[in-house]
C-alpha positions, 0 to 999 in steps of 0.5 A, a space after each residue: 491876469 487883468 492889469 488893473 489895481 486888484 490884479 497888481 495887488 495879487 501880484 504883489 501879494 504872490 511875491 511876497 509868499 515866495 519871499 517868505 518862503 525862500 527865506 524861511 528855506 534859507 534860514 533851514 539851510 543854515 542850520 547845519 552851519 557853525 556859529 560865525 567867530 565874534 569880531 571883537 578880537 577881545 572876546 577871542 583872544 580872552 586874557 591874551 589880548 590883554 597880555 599882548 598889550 603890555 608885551 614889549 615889541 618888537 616880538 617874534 612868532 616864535 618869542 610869543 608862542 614860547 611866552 603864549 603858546 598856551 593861551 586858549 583862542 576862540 576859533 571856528 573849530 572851537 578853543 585852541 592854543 596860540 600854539 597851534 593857531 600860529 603853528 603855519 605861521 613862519 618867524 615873523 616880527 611884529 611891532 605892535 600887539 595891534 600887528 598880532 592882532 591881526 596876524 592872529 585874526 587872519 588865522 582864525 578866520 581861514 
């Protein structure tokens, strides 16, 4: 190709047709994916967060499951119980709700 202003446009041009189509290849890609899990951990907790914030802490894994162990959380495989979302967790101790906040998010994004 001459390399002059008309054959550098082409170029360009060419490009960008097969940026369009990786990217519209990507996107058909992804169409089998699961949704991504919200990062507001409000929206995921639902009523939890709230009941977590008034709880008195220090609190135990096993304390707040036996308290809010039925409590639904928005995971990637869909609601499940606190229950079962800390189930792989040892007796742990957290002082603060901020602290099983987070232990909590740790879980659901696995």
């Amino acid at each position: 190709m001459v390399d002059d202003k008309q054959g550098r446009d082409k170029q360009a041009d060419d490009e960008k047709q097969r940026q369009r189509k990786r990217e519209l290849e990507e996107a058909r890609n992804r169409t089998d994916e699961a949704e991504p899990v919200r990062d507001n951990p409000g929206e995921q907790l639902g009523d939890l967060d709230d009941a977590l914030g008034t709880h008195d802490y220090p609190a135990t894994t096993e304390e707040l499951v036996e308290t809010y162990g039925d409590y639904e959380i928005e995971t990637q495989g869909g609601r499940k119980p606190l229950s079962e979302v800390l189930a792989p967790t040892d007796d742990q101790t957290y002082g603060s709700a901020d602290d099983v906040r987070s232990r909590i998010q740790g879980l659901i994004h696995r």
